[in-house]
N, C-alpha and C positions, 0 to 999 in steps of 0.2 A: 683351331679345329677347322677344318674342309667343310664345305658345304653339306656335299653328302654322307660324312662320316657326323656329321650334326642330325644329318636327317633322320637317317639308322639309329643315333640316340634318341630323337624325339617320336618316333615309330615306335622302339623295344620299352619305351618309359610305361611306368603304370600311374596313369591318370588319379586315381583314386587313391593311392598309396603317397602320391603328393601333395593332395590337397589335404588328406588325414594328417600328414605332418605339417602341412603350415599353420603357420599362427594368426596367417591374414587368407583363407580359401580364396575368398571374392579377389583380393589383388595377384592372389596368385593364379590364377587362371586366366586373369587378364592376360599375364604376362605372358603364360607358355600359347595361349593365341597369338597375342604380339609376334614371337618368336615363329610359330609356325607358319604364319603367315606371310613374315618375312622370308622365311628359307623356300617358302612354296616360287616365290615371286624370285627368287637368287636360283633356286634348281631350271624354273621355268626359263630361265633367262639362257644360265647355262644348255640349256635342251635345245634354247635357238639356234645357238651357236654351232651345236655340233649338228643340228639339222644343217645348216648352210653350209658348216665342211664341209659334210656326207655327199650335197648337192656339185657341193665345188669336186669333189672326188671321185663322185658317180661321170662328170662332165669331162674330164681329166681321163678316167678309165675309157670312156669310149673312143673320147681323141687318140689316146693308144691303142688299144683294140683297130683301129680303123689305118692308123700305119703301119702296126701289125701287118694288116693284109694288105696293103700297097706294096711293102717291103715283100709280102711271100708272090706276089704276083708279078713285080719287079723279077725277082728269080727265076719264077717259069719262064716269061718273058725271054732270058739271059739264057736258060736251057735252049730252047726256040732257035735261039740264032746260035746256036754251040758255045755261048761264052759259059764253061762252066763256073771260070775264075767270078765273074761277075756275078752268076748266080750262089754260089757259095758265100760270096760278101754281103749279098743283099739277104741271101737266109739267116748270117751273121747279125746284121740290124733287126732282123723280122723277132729272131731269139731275143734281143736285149731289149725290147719294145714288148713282146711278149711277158717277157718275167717283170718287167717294172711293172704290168698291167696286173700279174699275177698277186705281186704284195698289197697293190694298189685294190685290189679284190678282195686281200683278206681284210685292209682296214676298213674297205667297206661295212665287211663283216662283220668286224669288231665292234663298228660303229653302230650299227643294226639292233645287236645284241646287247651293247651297252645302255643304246636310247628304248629299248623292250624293257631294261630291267628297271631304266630309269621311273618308265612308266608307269610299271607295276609298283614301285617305292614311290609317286607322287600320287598314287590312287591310292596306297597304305595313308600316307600323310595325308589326304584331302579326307580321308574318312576319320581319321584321329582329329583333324582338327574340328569337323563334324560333329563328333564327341564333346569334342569338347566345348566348344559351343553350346551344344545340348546341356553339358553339366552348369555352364556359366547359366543358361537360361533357369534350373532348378535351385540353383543357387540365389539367385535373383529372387525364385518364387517364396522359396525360404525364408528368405531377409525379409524381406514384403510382409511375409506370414506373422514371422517372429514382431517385427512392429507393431503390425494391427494388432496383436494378442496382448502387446503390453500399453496399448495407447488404451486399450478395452481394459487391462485391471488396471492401470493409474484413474481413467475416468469412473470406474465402480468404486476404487477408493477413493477417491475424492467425492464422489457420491455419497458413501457410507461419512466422510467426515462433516459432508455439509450439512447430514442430516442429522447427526449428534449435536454440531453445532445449533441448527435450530431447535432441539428438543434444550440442550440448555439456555438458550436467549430466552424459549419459552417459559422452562419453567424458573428463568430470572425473573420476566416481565409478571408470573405467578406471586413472584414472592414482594417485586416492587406493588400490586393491587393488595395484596396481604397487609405489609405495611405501612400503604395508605391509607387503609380504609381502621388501621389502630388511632393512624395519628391524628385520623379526622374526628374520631372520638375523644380527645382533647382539644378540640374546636374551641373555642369560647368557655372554657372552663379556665384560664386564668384570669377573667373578669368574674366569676363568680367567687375565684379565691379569696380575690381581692375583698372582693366585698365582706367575704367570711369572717375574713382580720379585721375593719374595720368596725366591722360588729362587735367582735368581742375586745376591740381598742374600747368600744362605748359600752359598752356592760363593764368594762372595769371604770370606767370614771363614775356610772352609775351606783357601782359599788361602794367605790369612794366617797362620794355623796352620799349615800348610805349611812356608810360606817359613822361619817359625821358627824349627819343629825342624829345616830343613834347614843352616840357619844354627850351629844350637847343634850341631850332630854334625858340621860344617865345623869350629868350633870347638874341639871335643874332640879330632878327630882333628889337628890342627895339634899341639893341646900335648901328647898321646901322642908325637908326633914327635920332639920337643924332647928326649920325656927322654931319660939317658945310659942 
């Protein structure tokens, strides 16, 4: 594709209509600046070029234009001293100096025309690229936006979880005071057990002792009985 038949496409394109279909907006906008920017500086180039023709052509036209009238004054000249033949010859060159100067006129023209239109198509493209610049800049502010909005609900939710978190350590460290304060009420209560059982280890041997002498005095009194 031509320089300027690229140009015309990036002129007639709809900005918004392509960034609605990309998948990537932000890269894609890079790119078609890339591109226009490129083609600004390749038209620019080419616009040098034909200015220095125009100049080399313009300098060319007057160089003939100026033999032009040497050759028709050569003529009069030749008329002057009666040489018609000689005047007729030199009208002869004055005509083909003439007409070469005539085409050389209209590429002038051409040329004129061409670098007017070009102009008008490099102020379409410097404005579209303008645009578009502007759209990378909204885009940009967007992106920006969209970040901060979600670095703001990640940091509220993580907020909202730190604070559950704490309400549960809280009411663990509730329930570790809860269950200390049972188990400190079994303090020193397995020395007391102790001593419970050993208690009634000796109230049974007391017993037993007991039972004994109640047994041996059951005893004695039977065989008291007995005697005569």
């Amino acid at each position: 594709m031509g320089i300027f038949s690229r140009m015309t496409d990036i002129i007639n394109s709809n900005l918004s209509a392509l960034l609605d279909r990309a998948e990537d907006p932000k890269k894609m906008i890079r790119l078609i600046i890339q591109e226009m920017e490129e083609t600004l500086v390749e038209v620019r180039s080419s616009s040098a070029r034909i200015i220095a023709d125009k100049k080399t052509a313009q300098r060319k036209l007057e160089k003939l234009q100026g033999y032009a009238q040497e050759w028709e004054d050569k003529a009069a000249l030749a008329l002057e001293k009666d040489r018609e033949d000689l005047a007729r010859a030199a009208l002869q060159e004055q005509a083909n100096l003439s007409e070469e100067a005539l085409h050389m006129s209209a590429e002038l023209e051409a040329a004129n025309a061409h670098l007017a239109h070009l102009g008008e198509e490099v102020s379409q493209l410097q404005a579209k690229l303008n645009d578009a610049k502007a759209k990378q800049k909204v885009l940009m502010v967007r992106e920006k936006t969209v970040h901060s909005r979600i670095h703001v609900k990640q940091q509220t939710q993580r907020n909202a979880l730190d604070k559950a978190f704490a309400k549960f350590e809280l009411y663990e460290r509730r329930m570790d005071n809860l269950e200390g304060q049972l188990e400190s009420m079994d303090i020193g209560q397995e020395g007391d057990l102790a001593s419970q059982i050993d208690a009634l280890q000796e109230d049974e041997r007391i017993s037993d002792a007991l039972a004994k002498l109640k047994a041996k005095r059951q005893t004695a009194s039977l065989v008291n009985s007995e005697k005569p």
